[in-house]
mmCIF file of the N, C-alpha and C atoms, coordinates in Angstrom:
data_MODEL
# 
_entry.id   MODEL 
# 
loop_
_atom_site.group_PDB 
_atom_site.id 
_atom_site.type_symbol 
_atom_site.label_atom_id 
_atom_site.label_alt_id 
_atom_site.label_comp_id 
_atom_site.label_asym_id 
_atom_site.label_entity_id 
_atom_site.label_seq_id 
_atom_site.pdbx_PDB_ins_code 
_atom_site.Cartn_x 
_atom_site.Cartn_y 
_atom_site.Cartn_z 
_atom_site.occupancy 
_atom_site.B_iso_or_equiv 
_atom_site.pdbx_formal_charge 
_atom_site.auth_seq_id 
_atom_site.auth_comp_id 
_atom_site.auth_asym_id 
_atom_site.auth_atom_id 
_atom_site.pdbx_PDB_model_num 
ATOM 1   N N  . UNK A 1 1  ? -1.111 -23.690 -31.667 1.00 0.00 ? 1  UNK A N  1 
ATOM 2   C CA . UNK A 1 1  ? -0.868 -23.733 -30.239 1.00 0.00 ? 1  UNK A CA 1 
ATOM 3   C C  . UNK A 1 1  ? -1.664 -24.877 -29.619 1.00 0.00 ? 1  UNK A C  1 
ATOM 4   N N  . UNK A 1 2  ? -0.602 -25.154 -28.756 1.00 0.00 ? 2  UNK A N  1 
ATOM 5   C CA . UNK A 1 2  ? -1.629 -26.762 -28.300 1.00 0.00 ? 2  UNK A CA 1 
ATOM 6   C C  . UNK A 1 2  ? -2.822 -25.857 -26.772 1.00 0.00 ? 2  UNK A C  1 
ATOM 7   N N  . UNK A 1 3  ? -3.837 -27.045 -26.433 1.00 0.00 ? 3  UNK A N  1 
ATOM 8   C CA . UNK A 1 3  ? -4.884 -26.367 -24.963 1.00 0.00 ? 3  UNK A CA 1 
ATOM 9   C C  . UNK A 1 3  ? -4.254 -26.240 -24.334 1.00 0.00 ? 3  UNK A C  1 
ATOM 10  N N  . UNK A 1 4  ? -2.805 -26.383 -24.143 1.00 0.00 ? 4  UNK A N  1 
ATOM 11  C CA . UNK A 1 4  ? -2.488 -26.440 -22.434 1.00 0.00 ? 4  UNK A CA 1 
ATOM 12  C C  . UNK A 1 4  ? -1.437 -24.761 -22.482 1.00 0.00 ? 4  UNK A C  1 
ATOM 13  N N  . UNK A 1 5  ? -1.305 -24.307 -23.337 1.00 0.00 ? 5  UNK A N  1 
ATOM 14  C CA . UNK A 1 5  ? -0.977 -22.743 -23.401 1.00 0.00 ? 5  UNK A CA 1 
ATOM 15  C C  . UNK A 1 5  ? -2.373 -21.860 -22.997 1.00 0.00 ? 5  UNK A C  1 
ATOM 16  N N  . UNK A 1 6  ? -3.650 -22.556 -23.613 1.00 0.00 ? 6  UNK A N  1 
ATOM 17  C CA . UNK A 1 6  ? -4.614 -21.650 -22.685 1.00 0.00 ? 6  UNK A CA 1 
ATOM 18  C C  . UNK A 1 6  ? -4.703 -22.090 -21.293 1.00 0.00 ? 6  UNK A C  1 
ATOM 19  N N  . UNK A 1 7  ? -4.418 -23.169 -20.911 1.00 0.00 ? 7  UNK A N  1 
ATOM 20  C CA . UNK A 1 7  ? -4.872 -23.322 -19.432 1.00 0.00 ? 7  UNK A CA 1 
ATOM 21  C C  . UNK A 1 7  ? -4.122 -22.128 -18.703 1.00 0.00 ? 7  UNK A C  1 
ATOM 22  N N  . UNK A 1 8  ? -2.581 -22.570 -19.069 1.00 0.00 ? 8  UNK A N  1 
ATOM 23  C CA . UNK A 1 8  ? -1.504 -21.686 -18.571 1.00 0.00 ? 8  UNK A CA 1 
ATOM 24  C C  . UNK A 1 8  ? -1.378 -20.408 -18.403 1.00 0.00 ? 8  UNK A C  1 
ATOM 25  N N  . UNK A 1 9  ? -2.134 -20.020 -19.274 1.00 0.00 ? 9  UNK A N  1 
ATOM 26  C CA . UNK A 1 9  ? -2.800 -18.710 -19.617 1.00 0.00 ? 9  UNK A CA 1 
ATOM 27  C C  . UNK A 1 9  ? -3.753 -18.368 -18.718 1.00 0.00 ? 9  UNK A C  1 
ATOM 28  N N  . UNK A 1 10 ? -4.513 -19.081 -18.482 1.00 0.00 ? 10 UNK A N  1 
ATOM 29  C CA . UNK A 1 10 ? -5.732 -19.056 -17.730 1.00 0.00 ? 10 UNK A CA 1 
ATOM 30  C C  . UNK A 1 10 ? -5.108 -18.922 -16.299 1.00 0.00 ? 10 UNK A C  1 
ATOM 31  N N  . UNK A 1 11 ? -4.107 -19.471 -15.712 1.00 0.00 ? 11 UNK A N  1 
ATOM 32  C CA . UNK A 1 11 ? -3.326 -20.076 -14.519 1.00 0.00 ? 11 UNK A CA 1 
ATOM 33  C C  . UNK A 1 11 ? -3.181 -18.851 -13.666 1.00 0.00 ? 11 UNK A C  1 
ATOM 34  N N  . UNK A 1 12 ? -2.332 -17.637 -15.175 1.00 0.00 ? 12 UNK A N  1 
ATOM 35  C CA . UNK A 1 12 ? -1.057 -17.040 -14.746 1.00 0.00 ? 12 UNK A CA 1 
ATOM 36  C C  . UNK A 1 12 ? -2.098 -15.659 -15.204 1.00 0.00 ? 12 UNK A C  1 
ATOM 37  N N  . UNK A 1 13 ? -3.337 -15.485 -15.533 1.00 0.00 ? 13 UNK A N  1 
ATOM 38  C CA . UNK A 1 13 ? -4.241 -14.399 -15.209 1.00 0.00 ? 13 UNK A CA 1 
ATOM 39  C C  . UNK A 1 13 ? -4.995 -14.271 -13.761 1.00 0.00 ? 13 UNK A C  1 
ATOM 40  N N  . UNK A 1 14 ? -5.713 -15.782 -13.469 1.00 0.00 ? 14 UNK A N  1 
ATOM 41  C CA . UNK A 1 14 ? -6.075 -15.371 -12.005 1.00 0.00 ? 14 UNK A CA 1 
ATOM 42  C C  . UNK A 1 14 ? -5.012 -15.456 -10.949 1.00 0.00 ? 14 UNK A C  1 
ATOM 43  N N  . UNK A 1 15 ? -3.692 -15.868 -11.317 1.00 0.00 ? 15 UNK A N  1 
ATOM 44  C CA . UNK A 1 15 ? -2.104 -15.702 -10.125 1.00 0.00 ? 15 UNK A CA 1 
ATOM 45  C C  . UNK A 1 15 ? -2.577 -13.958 -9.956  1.00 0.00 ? 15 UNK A C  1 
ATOM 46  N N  . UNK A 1 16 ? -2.279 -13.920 -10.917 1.00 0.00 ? 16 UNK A N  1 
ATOM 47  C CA . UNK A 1 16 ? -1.906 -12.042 -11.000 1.00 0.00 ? 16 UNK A CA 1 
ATOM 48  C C  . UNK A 1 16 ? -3.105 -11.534 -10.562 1.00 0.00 ? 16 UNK A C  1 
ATOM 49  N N  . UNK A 1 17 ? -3.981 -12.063 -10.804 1.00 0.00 ? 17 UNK A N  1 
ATOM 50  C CA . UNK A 1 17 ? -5.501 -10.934 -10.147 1.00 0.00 ? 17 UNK A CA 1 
ATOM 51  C C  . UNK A 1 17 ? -5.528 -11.493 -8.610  1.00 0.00 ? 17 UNK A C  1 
ATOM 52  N N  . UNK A 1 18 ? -5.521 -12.821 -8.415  1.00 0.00 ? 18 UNK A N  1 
ATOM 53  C CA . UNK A 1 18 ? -5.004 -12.768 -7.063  1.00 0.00 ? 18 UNK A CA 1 
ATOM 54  C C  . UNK A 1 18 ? -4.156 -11.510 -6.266  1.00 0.00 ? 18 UNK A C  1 
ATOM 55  N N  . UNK A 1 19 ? -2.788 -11.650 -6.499  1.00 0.00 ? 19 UNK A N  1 
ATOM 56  C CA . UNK A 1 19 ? -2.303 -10.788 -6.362  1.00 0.00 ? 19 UNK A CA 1 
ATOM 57  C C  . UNK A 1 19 ? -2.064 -9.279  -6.072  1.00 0.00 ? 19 UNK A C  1 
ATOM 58  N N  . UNK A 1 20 ? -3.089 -8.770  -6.965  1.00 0.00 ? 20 UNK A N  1 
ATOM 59  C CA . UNK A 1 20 ? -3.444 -7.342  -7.033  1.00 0.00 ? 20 UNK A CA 1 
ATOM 60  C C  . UNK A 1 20 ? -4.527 -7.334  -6.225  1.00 0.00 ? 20 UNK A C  1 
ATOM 61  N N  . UNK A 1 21 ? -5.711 -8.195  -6.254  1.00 0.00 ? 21 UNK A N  1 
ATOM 62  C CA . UNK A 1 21 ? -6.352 -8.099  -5.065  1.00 0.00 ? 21 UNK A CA 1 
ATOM 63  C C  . UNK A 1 21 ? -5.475 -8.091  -3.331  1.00 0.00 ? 21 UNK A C  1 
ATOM 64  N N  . UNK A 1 22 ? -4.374 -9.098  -3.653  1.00 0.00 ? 22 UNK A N  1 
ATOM 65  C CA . UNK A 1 22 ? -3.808 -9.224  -2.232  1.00 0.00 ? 22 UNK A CA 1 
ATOM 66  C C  . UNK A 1 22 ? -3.221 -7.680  -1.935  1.00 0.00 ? 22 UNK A C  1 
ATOM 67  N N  . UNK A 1 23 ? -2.397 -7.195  -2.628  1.00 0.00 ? 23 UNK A N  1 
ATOM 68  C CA . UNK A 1 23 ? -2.068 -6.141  -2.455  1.00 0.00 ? 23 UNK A CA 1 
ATOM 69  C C  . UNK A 1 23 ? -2.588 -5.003  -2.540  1.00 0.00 ? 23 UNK A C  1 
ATOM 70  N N  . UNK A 1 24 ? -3.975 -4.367  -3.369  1.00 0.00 ? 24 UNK A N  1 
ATOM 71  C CA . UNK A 1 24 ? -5.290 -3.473  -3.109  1.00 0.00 ? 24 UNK A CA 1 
ATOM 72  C C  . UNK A 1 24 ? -6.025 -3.764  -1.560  1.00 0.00 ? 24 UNK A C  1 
ATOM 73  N N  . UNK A 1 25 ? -5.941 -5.143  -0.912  1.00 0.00 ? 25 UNK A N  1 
ATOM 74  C CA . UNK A 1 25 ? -6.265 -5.674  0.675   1.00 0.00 ? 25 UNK A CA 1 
ATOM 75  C C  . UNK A 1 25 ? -5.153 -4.965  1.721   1.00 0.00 ? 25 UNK A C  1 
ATOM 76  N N  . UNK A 1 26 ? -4.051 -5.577  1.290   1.00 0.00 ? 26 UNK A N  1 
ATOM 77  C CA . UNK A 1 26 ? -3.204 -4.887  2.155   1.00 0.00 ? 26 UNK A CA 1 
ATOM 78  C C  . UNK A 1 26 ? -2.806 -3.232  2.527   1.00 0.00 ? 26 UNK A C  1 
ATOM 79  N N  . UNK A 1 27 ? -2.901 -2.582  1.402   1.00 0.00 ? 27 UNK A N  1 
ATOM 80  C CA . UNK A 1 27 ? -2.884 -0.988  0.792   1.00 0.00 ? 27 UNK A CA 1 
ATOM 81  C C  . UNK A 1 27 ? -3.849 -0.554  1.927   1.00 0.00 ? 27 UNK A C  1 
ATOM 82  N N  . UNK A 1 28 ? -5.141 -1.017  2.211   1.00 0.00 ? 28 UNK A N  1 
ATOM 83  C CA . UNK A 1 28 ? -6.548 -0.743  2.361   1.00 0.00 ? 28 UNK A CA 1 
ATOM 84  C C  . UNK A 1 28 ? -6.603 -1.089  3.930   1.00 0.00 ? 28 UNK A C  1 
ATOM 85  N N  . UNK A 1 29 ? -5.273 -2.102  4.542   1.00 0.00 ? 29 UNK A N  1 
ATOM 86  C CA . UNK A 1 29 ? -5.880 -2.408  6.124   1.00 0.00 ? 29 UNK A CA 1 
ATOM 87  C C  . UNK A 1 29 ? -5.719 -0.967  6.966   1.00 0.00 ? 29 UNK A C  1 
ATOM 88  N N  . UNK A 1 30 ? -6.318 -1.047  7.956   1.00 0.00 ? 30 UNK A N  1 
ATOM 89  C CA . UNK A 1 30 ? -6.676 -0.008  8.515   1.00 0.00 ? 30 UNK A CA 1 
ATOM 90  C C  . UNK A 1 30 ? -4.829 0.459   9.529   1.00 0.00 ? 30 UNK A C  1 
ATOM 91  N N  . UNK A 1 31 ? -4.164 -0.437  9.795   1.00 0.00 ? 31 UNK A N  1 
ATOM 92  C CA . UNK A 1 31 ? -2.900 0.193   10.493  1.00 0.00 ? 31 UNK A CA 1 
ATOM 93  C C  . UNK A 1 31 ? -1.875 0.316   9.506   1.00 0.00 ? 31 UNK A C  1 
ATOM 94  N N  . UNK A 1 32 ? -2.390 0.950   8.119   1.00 0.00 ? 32 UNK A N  1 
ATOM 95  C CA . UNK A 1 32 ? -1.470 1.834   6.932   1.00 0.00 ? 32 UNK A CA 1 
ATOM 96  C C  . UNK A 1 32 ? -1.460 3.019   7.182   1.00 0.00 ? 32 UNK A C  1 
ATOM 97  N N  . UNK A 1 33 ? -2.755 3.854   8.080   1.00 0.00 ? 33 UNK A N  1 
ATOM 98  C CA . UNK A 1 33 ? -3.169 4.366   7.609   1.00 0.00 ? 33 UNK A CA 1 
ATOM 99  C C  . UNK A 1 33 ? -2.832 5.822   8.147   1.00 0.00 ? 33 UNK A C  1 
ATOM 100 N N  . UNK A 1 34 ? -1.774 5.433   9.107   1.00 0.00 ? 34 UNK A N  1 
ATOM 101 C CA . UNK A 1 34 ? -0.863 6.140   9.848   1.00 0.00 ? 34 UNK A CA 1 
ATOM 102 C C  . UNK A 1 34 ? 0.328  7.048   8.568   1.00 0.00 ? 34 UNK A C  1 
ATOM 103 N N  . UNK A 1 35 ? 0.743  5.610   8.547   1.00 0.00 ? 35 UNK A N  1 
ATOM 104 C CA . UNK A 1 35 ? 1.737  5.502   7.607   1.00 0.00 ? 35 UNK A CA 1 
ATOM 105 C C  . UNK A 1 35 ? 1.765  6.178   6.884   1.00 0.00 ? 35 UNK A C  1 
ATOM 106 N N  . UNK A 1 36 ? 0.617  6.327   4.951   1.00 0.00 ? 36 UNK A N  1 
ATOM 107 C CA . UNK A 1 36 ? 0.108  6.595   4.538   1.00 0.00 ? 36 UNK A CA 1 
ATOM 108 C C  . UNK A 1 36 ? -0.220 7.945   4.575   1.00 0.00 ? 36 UNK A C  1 
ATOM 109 N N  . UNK A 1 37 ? -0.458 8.537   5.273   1.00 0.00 ? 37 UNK A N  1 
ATOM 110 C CA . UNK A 1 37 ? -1.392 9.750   5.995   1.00 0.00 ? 37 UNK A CA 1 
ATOM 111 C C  . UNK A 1 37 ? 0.036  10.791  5.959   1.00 0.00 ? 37 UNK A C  1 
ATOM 112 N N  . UNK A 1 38 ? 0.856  10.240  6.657   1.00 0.00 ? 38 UNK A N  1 
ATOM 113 C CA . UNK A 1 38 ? 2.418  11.219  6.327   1.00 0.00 ? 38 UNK A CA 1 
ATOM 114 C C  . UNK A 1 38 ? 2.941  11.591  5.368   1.00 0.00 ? 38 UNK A C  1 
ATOM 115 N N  . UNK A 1 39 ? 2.774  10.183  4.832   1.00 0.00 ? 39 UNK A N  1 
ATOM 116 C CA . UNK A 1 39 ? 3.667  10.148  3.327   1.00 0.00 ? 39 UNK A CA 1 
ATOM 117 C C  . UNK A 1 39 ? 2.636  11.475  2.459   1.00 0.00 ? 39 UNK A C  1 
ATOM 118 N N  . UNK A 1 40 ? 0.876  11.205  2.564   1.00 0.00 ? 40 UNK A N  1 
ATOM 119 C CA . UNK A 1 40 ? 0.755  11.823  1.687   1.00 0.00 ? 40 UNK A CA 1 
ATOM 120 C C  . UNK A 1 40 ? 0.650  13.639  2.030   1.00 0.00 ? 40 UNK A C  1 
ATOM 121 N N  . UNK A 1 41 ? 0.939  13.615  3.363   1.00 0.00 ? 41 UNK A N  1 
ATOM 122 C CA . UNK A 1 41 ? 1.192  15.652  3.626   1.00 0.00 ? 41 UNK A CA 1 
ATOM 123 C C  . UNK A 1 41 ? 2.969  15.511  3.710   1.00 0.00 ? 41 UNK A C  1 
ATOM 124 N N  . UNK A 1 42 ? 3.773  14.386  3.293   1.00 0.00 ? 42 UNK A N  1 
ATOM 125 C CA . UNK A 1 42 ? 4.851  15.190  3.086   1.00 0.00 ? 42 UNK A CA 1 
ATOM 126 C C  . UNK A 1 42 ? 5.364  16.658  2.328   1.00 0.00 ? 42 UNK A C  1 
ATOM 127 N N  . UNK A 1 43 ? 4.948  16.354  0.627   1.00 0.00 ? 43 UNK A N  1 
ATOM 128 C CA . UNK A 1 43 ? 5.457  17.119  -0.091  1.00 0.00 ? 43 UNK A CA 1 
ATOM 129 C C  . UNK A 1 43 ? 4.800  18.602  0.369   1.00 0.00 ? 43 UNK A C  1 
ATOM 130 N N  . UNK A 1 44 ? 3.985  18.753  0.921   1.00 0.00 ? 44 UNK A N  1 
ATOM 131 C CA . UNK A 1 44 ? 3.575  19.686  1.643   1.00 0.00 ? 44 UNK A CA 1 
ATOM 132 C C  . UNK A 1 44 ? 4.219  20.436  2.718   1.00 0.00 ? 44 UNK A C  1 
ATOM 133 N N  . UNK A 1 45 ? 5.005  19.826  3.519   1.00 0.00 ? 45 UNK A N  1 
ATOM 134 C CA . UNK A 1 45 ? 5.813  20.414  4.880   1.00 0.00 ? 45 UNK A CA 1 
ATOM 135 C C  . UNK A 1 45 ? 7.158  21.014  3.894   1.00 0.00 ? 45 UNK A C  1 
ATOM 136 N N  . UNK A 1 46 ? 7.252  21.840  4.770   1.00 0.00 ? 46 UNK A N  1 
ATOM 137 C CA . UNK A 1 46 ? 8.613  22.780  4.997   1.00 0.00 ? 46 UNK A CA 1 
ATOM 138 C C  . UNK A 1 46 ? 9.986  22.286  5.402   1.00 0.00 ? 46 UNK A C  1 
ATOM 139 N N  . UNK A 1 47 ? 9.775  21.905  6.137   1.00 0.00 ? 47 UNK A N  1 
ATOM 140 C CA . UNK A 1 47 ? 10.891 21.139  7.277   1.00 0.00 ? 47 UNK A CA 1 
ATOM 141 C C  . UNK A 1 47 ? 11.387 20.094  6.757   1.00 0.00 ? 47 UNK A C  1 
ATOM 142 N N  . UNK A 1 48 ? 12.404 19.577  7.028   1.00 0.00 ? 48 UNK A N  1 
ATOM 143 C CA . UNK A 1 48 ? 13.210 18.013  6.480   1.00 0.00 ? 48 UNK A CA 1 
ATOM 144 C C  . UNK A 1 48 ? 12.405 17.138  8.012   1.00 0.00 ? 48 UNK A C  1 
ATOM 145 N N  . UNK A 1 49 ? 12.805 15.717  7.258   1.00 0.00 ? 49 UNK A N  1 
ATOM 146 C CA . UNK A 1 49 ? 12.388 14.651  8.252   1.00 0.00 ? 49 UNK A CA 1 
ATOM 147 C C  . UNK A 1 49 ? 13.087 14.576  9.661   1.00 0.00 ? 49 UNK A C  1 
ATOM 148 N N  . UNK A 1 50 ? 12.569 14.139  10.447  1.00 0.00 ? 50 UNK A N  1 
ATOM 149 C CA . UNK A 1 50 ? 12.829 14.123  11.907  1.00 0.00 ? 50 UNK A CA 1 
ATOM 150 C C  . UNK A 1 50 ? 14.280 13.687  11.875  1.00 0.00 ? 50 UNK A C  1 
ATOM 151 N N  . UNK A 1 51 ? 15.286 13.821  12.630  1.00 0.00 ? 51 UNK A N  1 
ATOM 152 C CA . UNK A 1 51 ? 16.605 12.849  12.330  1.00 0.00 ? 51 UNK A CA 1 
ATOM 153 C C  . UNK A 1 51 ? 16.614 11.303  12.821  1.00 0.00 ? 51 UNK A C  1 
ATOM 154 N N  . UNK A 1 52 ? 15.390 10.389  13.351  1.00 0.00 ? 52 UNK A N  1 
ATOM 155 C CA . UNK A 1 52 ? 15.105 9.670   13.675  1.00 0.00 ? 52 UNK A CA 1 
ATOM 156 C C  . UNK A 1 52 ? 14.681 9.004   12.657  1.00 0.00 ? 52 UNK A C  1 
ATOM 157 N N  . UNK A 1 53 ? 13.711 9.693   12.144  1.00 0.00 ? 53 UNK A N  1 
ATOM 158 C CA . UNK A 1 53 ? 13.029 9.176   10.958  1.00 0.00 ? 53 UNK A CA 1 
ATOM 159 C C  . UNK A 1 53 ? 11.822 8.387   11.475  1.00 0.00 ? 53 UNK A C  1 
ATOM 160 N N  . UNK A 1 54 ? 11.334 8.774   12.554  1.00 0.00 ? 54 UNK A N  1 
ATOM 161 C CA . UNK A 1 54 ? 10.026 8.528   13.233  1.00 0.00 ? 54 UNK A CA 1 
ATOM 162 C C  . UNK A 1 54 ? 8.982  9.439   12.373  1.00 0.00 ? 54 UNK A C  1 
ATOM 163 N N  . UNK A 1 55 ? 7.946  8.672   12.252  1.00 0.00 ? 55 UNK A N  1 
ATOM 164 C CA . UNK A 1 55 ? 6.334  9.035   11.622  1.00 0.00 ? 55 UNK A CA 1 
ATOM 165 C C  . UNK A 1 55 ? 5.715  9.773   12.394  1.00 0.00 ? 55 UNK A C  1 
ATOM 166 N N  . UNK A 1 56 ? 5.735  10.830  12.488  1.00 0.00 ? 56 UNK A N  1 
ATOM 167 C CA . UNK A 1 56 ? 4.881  11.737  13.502  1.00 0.00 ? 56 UNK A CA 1 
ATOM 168 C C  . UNK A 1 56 ? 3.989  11.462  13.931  1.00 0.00 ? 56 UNK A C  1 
ATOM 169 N N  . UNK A 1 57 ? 2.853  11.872  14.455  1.00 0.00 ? 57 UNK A N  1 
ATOM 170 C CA . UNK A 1 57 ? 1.544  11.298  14.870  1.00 0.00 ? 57 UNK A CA 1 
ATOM 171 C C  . UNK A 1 57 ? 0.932  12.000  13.907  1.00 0.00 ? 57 UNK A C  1 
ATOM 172 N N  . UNK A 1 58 ? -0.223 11.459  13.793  1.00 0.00 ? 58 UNK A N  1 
ATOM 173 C CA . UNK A 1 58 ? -1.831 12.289  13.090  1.00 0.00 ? 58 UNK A CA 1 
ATOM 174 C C  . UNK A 1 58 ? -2.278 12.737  13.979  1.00 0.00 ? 58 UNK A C  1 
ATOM 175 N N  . UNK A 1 59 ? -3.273 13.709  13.445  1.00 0.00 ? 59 UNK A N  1 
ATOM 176 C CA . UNK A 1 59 ? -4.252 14.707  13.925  1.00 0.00 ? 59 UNK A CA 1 
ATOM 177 C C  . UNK A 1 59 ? -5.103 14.206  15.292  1.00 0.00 ? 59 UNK A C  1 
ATOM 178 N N  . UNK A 1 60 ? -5.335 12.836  14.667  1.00 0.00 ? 60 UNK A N  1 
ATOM 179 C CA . UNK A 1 60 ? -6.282 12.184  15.217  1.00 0.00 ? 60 UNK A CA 1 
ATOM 180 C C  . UNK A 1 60 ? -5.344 11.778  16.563  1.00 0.00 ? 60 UNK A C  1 
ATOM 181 N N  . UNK A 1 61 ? -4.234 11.305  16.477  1.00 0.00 ? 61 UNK A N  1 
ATOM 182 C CA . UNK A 1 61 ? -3.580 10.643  17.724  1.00 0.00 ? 61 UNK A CA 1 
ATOM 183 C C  . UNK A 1 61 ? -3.596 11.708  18.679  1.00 0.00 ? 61 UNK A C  1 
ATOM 184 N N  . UNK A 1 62 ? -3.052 12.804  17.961  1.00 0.00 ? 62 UNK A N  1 
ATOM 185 C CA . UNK A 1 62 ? -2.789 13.632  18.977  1.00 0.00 ? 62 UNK A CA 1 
ATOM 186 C C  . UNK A 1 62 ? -4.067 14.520  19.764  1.00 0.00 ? 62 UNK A C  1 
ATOM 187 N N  . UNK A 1 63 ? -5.267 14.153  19.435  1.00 0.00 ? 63 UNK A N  1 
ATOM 188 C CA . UNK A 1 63 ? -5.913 14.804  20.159  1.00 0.00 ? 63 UNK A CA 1 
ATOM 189 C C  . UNK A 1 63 ? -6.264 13.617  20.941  1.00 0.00 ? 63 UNK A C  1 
ATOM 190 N N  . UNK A 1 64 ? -5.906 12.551  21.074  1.00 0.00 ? 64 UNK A N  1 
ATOM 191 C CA . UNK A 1 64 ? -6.283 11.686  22.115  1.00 0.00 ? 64 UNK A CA 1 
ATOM 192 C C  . UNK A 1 64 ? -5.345 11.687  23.490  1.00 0.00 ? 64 UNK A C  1 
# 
C-alpha cells in the first residue's frame, strides 16, 4: 500500500469524529429538549397523538 492510503485514512477518521461530535452537539442543545422529553414519555401514554400532531408542553412550561 502506498502513504497516501494512510493519509486518507487518517482524513476520513477525523471527517467522521467530526461528525459525531457535530451531531452528540446538536442532540445536546438545549431547544431539543422539548422535543426529546415527549418522544421519551411517549411509549408510556395511553392515548394516540393529538390530531395535529403538536408536541404538548412539559411540565415545566406549563407551570409557567
Amino acid at each position: 500500500m502506498s502513504p497516501v492510503w494512510g493519509h486518507v485514512a487518517g482524513v476520513l477518521i477525523v471527517l467522521m469524529m467530526v461528525t459525531f461530535i457535530g451531531i452528540w452537539v446538536w442532540a445536546w442543545l438545549p431547544h431539543h429538549k422539548r422535543t426529546f422529553g415527549w418522544l421519551a414519555r411517549l411509549p408510556l401514554e395511553d392515548r394516540t397523538a393529538p390530531a395535529d400532531d403538536a408536541i404538548p408542553p412539559t411540565d415545566e412550561e406549563e407551570r409557567r
